[in-house]
Structure formats: C-alpha cells, structure tokens
C-alpha positions as CSV (number, residue, x, y, z in Angstrom):
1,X,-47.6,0.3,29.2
2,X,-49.3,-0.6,25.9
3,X,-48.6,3.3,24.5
4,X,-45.0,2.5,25.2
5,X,-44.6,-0.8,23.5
6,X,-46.5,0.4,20.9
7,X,-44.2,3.7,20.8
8,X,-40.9,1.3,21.3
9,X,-41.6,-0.9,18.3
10,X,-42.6,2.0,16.2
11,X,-39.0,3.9,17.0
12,X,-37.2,0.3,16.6
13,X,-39.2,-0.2,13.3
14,X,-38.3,3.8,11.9
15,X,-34.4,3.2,13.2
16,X,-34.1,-0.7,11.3
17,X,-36.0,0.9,8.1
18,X,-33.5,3.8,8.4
19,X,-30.5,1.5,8.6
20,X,-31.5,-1.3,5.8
21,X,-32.3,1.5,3.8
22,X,-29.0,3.1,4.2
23,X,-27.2,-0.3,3.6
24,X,-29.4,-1.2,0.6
25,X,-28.3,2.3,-0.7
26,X,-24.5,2.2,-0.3
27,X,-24.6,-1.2,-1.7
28,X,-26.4,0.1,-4.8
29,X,-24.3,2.6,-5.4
30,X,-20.5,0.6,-4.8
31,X,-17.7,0.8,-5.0
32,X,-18.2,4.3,-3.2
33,X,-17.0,7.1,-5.6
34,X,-16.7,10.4,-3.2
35,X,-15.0,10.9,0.1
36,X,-14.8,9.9,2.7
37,X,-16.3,6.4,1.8
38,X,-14.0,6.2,-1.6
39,X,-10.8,7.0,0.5
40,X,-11.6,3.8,3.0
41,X,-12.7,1.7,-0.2
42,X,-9.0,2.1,-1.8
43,X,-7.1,2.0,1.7
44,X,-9.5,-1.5,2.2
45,X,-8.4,-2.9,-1.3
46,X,-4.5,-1.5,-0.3
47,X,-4.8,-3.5,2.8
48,X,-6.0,-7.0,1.5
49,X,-3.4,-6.9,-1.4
50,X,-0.5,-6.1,0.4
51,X,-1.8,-9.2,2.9
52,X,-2.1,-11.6,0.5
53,X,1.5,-10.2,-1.4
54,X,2.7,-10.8,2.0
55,X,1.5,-14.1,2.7
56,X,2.4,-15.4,-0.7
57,X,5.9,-14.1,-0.3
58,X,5.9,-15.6,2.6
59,X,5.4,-18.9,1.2
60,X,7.7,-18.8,-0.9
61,X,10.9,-17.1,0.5
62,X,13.4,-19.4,2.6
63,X,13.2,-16.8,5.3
64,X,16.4,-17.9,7.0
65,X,18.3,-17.6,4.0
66,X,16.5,-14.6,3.3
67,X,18.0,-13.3,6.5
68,X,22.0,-15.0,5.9
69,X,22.1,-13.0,2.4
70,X,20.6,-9.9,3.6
71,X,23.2,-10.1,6.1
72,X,26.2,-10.3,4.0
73,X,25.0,-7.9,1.4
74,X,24.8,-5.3,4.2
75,X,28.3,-6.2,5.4
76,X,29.5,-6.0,2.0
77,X,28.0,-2.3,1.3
78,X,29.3,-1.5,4.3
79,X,32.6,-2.5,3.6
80,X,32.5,-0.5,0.3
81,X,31.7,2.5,1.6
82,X,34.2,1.7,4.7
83,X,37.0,1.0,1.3
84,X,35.9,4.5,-0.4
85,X,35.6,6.5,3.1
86,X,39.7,5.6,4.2
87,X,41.1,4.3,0.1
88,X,42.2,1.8,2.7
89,X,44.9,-0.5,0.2
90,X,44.1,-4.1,2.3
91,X,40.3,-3.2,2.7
92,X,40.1,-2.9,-1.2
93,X,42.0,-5.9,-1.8
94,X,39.3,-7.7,0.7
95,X,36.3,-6.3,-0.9
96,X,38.0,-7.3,-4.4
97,X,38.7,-10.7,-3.3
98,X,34.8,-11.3,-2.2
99,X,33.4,-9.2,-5.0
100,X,32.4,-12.2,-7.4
101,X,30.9,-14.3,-4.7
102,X,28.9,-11.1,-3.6
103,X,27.5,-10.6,-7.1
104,X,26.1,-14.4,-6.8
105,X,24.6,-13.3,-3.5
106,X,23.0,-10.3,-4.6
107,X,21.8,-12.0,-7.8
108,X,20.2,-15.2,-5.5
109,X,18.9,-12.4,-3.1
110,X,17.1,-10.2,-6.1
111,X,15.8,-13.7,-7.4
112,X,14.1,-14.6,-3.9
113,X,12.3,-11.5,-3.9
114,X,11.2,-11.3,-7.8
115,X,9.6,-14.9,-7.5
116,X,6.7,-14.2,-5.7
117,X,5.8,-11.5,-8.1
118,X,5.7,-13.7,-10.6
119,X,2.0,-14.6,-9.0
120,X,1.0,-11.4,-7.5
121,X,1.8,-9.2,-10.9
122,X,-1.5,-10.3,-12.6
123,X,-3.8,-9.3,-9.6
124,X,-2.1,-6.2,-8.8
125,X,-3.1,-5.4,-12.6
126,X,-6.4,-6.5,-12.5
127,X,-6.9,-4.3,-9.4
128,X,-5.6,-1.7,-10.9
129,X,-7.9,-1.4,-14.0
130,X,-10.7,-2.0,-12.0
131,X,-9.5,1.6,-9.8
132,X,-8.9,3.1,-12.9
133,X,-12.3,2.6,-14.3
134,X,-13.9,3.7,-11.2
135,X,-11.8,6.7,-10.4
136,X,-9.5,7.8,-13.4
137,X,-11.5,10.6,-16.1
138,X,-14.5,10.8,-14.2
139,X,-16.1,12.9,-11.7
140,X,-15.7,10.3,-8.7
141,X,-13.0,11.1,-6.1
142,X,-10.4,8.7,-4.6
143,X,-9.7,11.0,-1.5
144,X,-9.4,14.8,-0.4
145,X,-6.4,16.1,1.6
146,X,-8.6,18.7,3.6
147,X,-6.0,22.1,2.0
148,X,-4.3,22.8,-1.0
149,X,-1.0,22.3,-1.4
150,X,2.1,24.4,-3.2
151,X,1.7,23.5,-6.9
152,X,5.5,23.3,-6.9
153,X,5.6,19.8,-4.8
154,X,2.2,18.8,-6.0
155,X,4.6,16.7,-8.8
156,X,1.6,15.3,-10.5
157,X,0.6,13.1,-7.6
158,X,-3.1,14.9,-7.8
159,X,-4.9,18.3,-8.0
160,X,-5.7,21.8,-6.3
161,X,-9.5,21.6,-7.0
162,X,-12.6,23.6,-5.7
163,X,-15.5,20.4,-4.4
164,X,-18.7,22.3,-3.4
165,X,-19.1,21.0,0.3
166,X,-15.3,20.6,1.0
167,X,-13.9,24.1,-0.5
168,X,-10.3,24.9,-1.9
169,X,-8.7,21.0,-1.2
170,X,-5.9,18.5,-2.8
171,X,-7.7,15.5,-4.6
172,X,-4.9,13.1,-4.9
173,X,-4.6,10.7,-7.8
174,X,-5.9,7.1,-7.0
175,X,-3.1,6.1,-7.6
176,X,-0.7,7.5,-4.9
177,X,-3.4,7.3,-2.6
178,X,-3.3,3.4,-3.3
179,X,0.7,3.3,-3.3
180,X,0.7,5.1,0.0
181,X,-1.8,2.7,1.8
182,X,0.0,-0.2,-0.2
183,X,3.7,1.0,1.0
184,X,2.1,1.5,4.5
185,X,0.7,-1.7,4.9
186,X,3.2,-3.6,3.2
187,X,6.0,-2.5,5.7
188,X,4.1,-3.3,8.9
189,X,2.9,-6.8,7.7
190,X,6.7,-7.7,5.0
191,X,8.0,-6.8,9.1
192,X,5.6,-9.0,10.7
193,X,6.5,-11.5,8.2
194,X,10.5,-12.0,8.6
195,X,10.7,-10.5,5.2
196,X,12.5,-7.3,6.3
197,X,15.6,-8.8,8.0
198,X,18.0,-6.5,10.8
C-alpha cells in the first residue's frame, strides 16, 4: 500500500510539474504566434470585440425605432424596384410623393447605426496595431487553411506558402482571418441583440 501511495504522488507530482510547466511556458511566450494556438488567440480577441460592439450598440440604439425605420426603408426599396420592374405611372407617383420623407428616414436610420462607432472606433484601432505588430512582417502565423488555394481567388487575402510541419498550405492575412471571426460573431450576437430587424 505504501509503494502505491508513494508511486501515486510521484505520477500526480510528474503530471502537475508537466502542466504548470506547460502553462508557465505558453504564458511566457503570448500572445501565441503559430497555429493552431495563434488562430484561437485572433478568433478570442474577434469574439470579445464584436460583444462589447454589440452591447454598446445596444445601449445606444432605440431598438424599436430601430425596427419602425428598418421597416419602412425595406418597404420603400421594395416599392422602387416594384416602380422600375412594371414603370407602373401611379406607383412612381407614390414613391415620388414619399421620397423626401424617406431620405430623412434613411439619414436618421444611417445616424443610429454610426453613433455607436463613434466609441468603438478607437479600440477597434488599438486592437488592430497590437495584431499588426504581432503578426504583420514577421515570421509568426495568424492561421493555416490546411491546402493551397488557386492564386486566381487568393485576392490578396493571404499566401500559398511551404511551413515545414504543415506542407504546401494558405496562410491567410490576420486580417481577414480577424474580419471573418468579427463578421461571424457579429451577426449571431447584432441578431441576438434586436439589432438586425425582419
């Protein structure tokens, strides 16, 4: 029974060693500059920003007159395109007749959304200079797509590169990898929110 415990703690000792080690390690060396680590670190900072957009936004927007102009706008570009589909003489004359108050609609509805990014601008900057100095002109990778791609739909998003360990593989630019966490996210929590109105 002794030879066990003694046997038991050693193993527990080895595997808590092992772990604070590893901890101690990945700390030292963060933000984490390759894959698969650097691709979870951008998604992470992707996530919180588009929460905290989100909940700022929602702060700030009149959500149920968020939802009364978004309504109208979309009945109004639907009656446009409705005017244009059928040149339809009386339909014209209705969407001419509501066109200046739509203008004032639209212009309230754009100045809703542009408020809150009158606060989030500055952090979304600073976020992105600290990315940039991390992964932009240096050997650290933001994330690997695990093939190459066509160079002709590549469209500067990122690179065909050879990574010893991974192979021929698409190393996309922080950038879009950011964007495309940040779109992502955004959608699912601006939905959440009542930001995106039916």
């Amino acid at each position: 029974m002794k030879e066990f415990t003694v046997f038991f703690l050693n193993n527990v000792g080895d595997f808590l060693a092992d772990t604070l080690n590893t901890f101690l390690t990945t700390l030292a060396s963060f933000p984490p500059k390759d894959p698969p680590l650097s691709s979870i670190f951008i998604l992470i900072v992707a996530f919180f920003v588009s929460l905290g957009s989100t909940l700022i936004s929602r702060y700030m927007i009149d959500i149920d007159r968020l939802a009364v102009l978004t309504k109208e706008t979309k009945k109004h570009n639907k009656m446009r395109m409705e005017m244009m589909r059928t040149a339809d003489t009386k339909l014209k004359l209705k969407y001419e007749r509501n066109a200046d108050k739509m203008k004032k609609l639209q212009s309230e509805l754009t100045s809703m959304r542009m408020k809150p990014l009158l606060i989030t601008f500055l952090p979304l900057m600073i976020f992105f200079v600290l990315l940039s100095n991390i992964y932009r002109g240096s050997e650290a990778i933001p994330a690997v797509i695990p093939f190459a791609l066509p160079e002709n739909i590549i469209l500067r998003i990122g690179t065909n590169t050879d990574i010893p360990g991974w192979g021929e593989v698409f190393r996309p630019d922080y950038v879009w990898w950011y964007f495309g966490g940040s779109i992502t996210f955004g959608s699912i929590f601006q939905k959440l929110a009542g930001l995106q109105p039916d």
